[in-house]
N, C-alpha and C positions, 0 to 999 in steps of 0.2 A: 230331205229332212230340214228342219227350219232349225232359224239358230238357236233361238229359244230353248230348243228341243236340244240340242246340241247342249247348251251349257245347262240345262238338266241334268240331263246325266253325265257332263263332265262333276258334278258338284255330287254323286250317286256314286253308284257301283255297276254300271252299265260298262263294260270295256269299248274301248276305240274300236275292236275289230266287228264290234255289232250293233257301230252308227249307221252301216251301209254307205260310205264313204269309199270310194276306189282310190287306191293309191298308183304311182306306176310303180314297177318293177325293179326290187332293193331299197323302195324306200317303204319305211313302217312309223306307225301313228303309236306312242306308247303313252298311256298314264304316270308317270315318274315323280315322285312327291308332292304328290296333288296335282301336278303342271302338268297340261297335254306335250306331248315332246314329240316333233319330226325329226325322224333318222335316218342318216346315208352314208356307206362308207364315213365310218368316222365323225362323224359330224351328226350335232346337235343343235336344234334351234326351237325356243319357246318364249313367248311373246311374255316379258317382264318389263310391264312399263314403269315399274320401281327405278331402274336403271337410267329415267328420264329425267327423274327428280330435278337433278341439278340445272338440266331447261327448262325446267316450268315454274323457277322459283321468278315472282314479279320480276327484279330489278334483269332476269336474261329474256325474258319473252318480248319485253319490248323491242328489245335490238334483231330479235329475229327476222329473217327477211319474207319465211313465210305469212308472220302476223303484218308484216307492213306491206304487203300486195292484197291481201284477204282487208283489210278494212274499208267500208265504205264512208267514204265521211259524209257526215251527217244521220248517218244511219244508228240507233241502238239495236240491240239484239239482233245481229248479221244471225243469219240459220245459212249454215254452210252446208252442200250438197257433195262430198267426198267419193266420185264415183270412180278411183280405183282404189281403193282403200288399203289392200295389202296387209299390211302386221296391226296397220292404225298409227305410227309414230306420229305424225302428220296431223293424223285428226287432234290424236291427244295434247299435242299444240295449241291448235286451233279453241279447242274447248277448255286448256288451262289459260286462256287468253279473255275468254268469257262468250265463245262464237256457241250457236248450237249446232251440233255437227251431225249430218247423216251419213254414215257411210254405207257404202254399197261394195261390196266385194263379190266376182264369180266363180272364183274356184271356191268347192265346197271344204275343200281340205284346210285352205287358207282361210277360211270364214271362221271353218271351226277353230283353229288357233287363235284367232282373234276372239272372236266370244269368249272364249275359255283364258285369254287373256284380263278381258273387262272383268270377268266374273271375280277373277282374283282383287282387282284392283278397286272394283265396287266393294268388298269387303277390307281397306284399305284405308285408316284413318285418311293417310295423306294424299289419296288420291278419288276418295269417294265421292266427294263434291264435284269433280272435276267429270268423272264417270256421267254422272248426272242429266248431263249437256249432250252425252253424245248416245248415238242408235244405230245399229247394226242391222241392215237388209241384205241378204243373200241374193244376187242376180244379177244379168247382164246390164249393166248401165245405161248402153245402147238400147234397150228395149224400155227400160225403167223412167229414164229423163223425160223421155217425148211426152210419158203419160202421167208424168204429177200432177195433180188438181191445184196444187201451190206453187208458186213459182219462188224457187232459193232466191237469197240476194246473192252466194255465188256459188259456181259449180269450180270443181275444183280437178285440175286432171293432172295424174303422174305416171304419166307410160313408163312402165317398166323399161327398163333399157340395161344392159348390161356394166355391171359394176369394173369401173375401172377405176382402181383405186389403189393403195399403196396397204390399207388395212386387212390383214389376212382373215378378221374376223368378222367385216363387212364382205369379204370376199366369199367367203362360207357364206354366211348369210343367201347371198344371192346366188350360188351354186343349189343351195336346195328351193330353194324358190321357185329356180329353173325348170327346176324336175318336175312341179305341180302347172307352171302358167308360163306360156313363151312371153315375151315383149309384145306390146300391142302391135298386129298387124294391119289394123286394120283405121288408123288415124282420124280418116276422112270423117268415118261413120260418128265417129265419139266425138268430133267434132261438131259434126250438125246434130246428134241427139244433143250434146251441151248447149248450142243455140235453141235448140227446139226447145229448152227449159224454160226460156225466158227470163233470166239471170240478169243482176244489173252487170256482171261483170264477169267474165272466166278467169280463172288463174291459172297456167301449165307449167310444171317444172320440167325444165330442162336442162340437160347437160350444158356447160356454159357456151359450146362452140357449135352445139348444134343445131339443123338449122331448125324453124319455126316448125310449128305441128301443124300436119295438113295444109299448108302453105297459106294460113290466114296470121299475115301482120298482126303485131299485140299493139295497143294504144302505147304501151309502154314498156319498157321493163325496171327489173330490178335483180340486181347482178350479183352474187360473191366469185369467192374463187373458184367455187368446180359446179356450180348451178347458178340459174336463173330463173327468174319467176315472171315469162308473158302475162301481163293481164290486158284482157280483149275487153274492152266494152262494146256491147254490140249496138246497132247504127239504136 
């Protein structure tokens, strides 16, 4: 089912259990105050990029570390290639900063959240402009990169990795997560579809002590305290 199609009838009266979406076992896809909502023992998660607000106001996005790996200088209208997309925090970043953002997400469950996320925030004074910049493709990255007829100026990658963290509420978060998409197993491959784009530049986030993705040296980085942002420029 395409997302499109997805935030159709998230914005209708089509219920979740008759998108044709599989879930695994104990977890359930509910419609709850207009908001799509993933459910698991106890836990709740639905993508409200309201809650971002206060990072995307000008004077914090400059200091963010993701907006200052993602710039290309000299370049206007960077078009960013978001190929593990996840909830979108990241993109929505990127496109409250002025990037044009593609994201690509493969799990269907996680897509739908996200579209059904946009949807909201497209009708969203404060955040509709911003929505604007960014687009949602359903599919494997790996498959998708090699074959764009455009080449991003960057691809942008965030392997999942498991939340270690001190926030019990990011810890939820990525507990249901869990349940829909493991950590990327397979690095190499996303690695060289990310080359295969022809990008002026990759960016990888990483946990701050671990080591490089698929063992390709970044031109440089750029550090806080619990991530890093590799940016690869390729030869």
């Amino acid at each position: 089912m395409s997302v499109d199609t997805v935030m159709n009838e998230m914005a209708g009266t089509v219920a979740p259990g008759e998108m044709g979406l599989t879930l695994p076992e104990g977890v359930e896809l509910r419609r709850v105050d207009g908001r799509l909502m993933l459910m698991a023992d106890g836990m709740e998660l639905a993508e409200d990029f309201r809650e971002m607000l206060p990072r995307l106001r000008p004077d914090r996005l400059g200091r963010e570390l993701l907006v200052k790996a993602v710039r290309v200088r000299g370049v206007e209208g960077i078009r960013v290639f978001d190929a593990t997309a996840g909830l979108g925090e990241d993109s929505m970043l990127l496109a409250a900063a002025g990037f044009s953002v593609t994201m690509c997400e493969g799990d269907p469950v996680i897509a739908a959240l996200l579209a059904d996320g946009l949807r909201r925030a497209a009708d969203d004074h404060e955040l509709s402009g911003i929505v604007e910049r960014m687009s949602l493709v359903e599919g494997d990255s790996i498959e998708i990169l090699p074959s764009l007829t455009e080449s991003p100026d960057v691809v942008y990658l965030d392997p999942m990795f498991p939340a270690r963290t001190k926030s019990a509420a990011v810890k939820k978060k990525f507990q249901l997560l869990h349940r829909l998409e493991s950590p990327c197993a397979d690095e190499a491959s996303l690695m060289d579809a990310a080359l295969a784009a022809r990008p002026r530049k990759i960016v990888v986030k990483r946990p701050i002590k671990a080591p490089v993705l698929a063992g390709v040296r970044p031109s440089h980085s750029i550090s806080g305290k619990a991530v890093r942002y590799d940016v690869i420029v390729p030869a």
